[in-house]
C-alpha positions as CSV (number, residue, x, y, z in Angstrom):
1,X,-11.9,9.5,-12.5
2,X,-13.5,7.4,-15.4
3,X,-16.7,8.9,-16.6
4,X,-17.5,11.3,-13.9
5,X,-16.6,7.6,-11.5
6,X,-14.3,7.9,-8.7
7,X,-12.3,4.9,-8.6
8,X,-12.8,4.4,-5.1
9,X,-10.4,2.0,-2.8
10,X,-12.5,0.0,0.2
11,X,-11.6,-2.3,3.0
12,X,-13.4,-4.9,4.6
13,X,-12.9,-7.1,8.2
14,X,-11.3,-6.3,11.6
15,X,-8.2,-4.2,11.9
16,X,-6.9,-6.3,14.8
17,X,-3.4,-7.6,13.9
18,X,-3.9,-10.5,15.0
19,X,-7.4,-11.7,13.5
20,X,-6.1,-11.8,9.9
21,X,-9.1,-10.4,8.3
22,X,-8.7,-7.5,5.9
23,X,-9.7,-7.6,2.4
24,X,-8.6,-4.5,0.6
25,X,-11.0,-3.7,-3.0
26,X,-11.5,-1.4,-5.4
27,X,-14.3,-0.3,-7.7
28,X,-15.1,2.3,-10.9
29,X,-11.9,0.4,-13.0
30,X,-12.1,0.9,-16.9
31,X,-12.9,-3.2,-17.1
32,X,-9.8,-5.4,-17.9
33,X,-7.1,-3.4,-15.9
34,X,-3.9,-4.8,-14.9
35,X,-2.7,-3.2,-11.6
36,X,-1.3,-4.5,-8.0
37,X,-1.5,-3.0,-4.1
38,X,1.4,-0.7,-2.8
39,X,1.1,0.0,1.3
40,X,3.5,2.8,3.1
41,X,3.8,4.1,6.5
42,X,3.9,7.9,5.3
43,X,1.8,9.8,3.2
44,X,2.1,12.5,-0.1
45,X,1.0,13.9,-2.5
46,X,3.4,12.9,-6.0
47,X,1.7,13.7,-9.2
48,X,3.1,10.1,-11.3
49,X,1.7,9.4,-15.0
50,X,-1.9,10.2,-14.7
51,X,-2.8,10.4,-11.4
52,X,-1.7,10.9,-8.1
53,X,0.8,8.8,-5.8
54,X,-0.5,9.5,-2.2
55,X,2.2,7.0,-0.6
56,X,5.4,8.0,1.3
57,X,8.6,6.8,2.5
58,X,9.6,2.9,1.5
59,X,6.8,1.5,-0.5
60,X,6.4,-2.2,-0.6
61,X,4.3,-3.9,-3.2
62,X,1.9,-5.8,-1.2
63,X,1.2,-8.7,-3.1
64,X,3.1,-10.4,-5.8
65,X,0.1,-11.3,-7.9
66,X,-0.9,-9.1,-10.8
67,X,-4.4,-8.7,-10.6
68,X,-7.3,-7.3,-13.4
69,X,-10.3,-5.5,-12.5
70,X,-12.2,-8.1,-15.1
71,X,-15.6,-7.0,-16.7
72,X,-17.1,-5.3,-13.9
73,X,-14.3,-2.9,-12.8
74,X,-13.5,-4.5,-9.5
75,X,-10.4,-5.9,-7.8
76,X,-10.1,-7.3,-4.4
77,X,-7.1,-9.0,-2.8
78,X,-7.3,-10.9,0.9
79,X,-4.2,-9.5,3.0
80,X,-1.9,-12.2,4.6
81,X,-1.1,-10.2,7.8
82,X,1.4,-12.9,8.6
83,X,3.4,-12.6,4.5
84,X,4.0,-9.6,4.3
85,X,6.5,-8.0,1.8
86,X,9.9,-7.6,2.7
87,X,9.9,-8.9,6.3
88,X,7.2,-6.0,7.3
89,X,4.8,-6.1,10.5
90,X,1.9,-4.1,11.4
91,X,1.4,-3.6,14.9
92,X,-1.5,-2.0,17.1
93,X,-1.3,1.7,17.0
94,X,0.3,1.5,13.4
95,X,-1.4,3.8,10.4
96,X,-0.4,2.2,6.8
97,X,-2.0,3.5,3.9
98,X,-2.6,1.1,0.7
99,X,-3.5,2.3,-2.8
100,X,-3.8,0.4,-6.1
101,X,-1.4,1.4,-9.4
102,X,-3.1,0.1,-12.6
103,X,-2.6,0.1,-16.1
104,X,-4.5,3.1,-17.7
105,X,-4.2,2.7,-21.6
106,X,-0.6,3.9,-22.7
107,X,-0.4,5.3,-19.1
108,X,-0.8,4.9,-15.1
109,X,-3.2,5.8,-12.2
110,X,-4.1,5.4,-9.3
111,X,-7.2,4.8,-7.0
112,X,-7.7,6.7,-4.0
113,X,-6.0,5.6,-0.6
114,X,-6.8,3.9,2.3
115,X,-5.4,4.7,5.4
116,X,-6.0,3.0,8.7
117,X,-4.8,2.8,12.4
118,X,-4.0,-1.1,13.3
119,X,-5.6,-2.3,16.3
């Protein structure tokens, strides 16, 4: 939390594998935080710097791009269903859970996680 703000992850666009259309953001970042998406199959609970790691199992960064929150607290990033990390698939009837890791001053945190059921 920042200020009493939940840093609060969000998706947008179809869960259908095969439409291609899921933007994963987040919002209530300190401005001007560096951070990038990890995804899992399983989830926990693994207290980790600052805040809590709610990801499982293998974890695969999602995206190889570094990406800052800029002057309003926000990052989004576009998921290439078809590029994923390390030869992964999502298929219909899948859950994956997502969460961003960011820079937090000298330390780490998280946001909160987002899990969802491929269709």
């Amino acid at each position: 939390m920042i200020g009493g703000a939940a840093v609060v992850a969000l998706a947008t666009g179809r869960l259908a594998v095969g439409d291609n259309d899921v933007e994963l953001a987040v919002h209530g970042l300190p401005p001007d935080r560096f951070g990038y998406f990890l995804m899992a199959a399983d989830t926990s609970w693994i207290p980790v710097a600052s805040g809590i790691l709610c990801l499982a199992g293998p974890q695969f960064r999602l995206d190889s791009n570094i990406l800052n929150s800029g002057p309003a607290g926000v990052v989004t990033l576009t998921v290439d269903l078809t590029n994923l990390p390390q030869g992964q698939t999502f298929a219909p009837g899948q859950t994956w859970l997502f969460q961003l890791w960011r820079r937090d001053g000298p330390s780490s945190n998280f946001s909160s996680n987002l899990a969802f059921t491929w269709q």
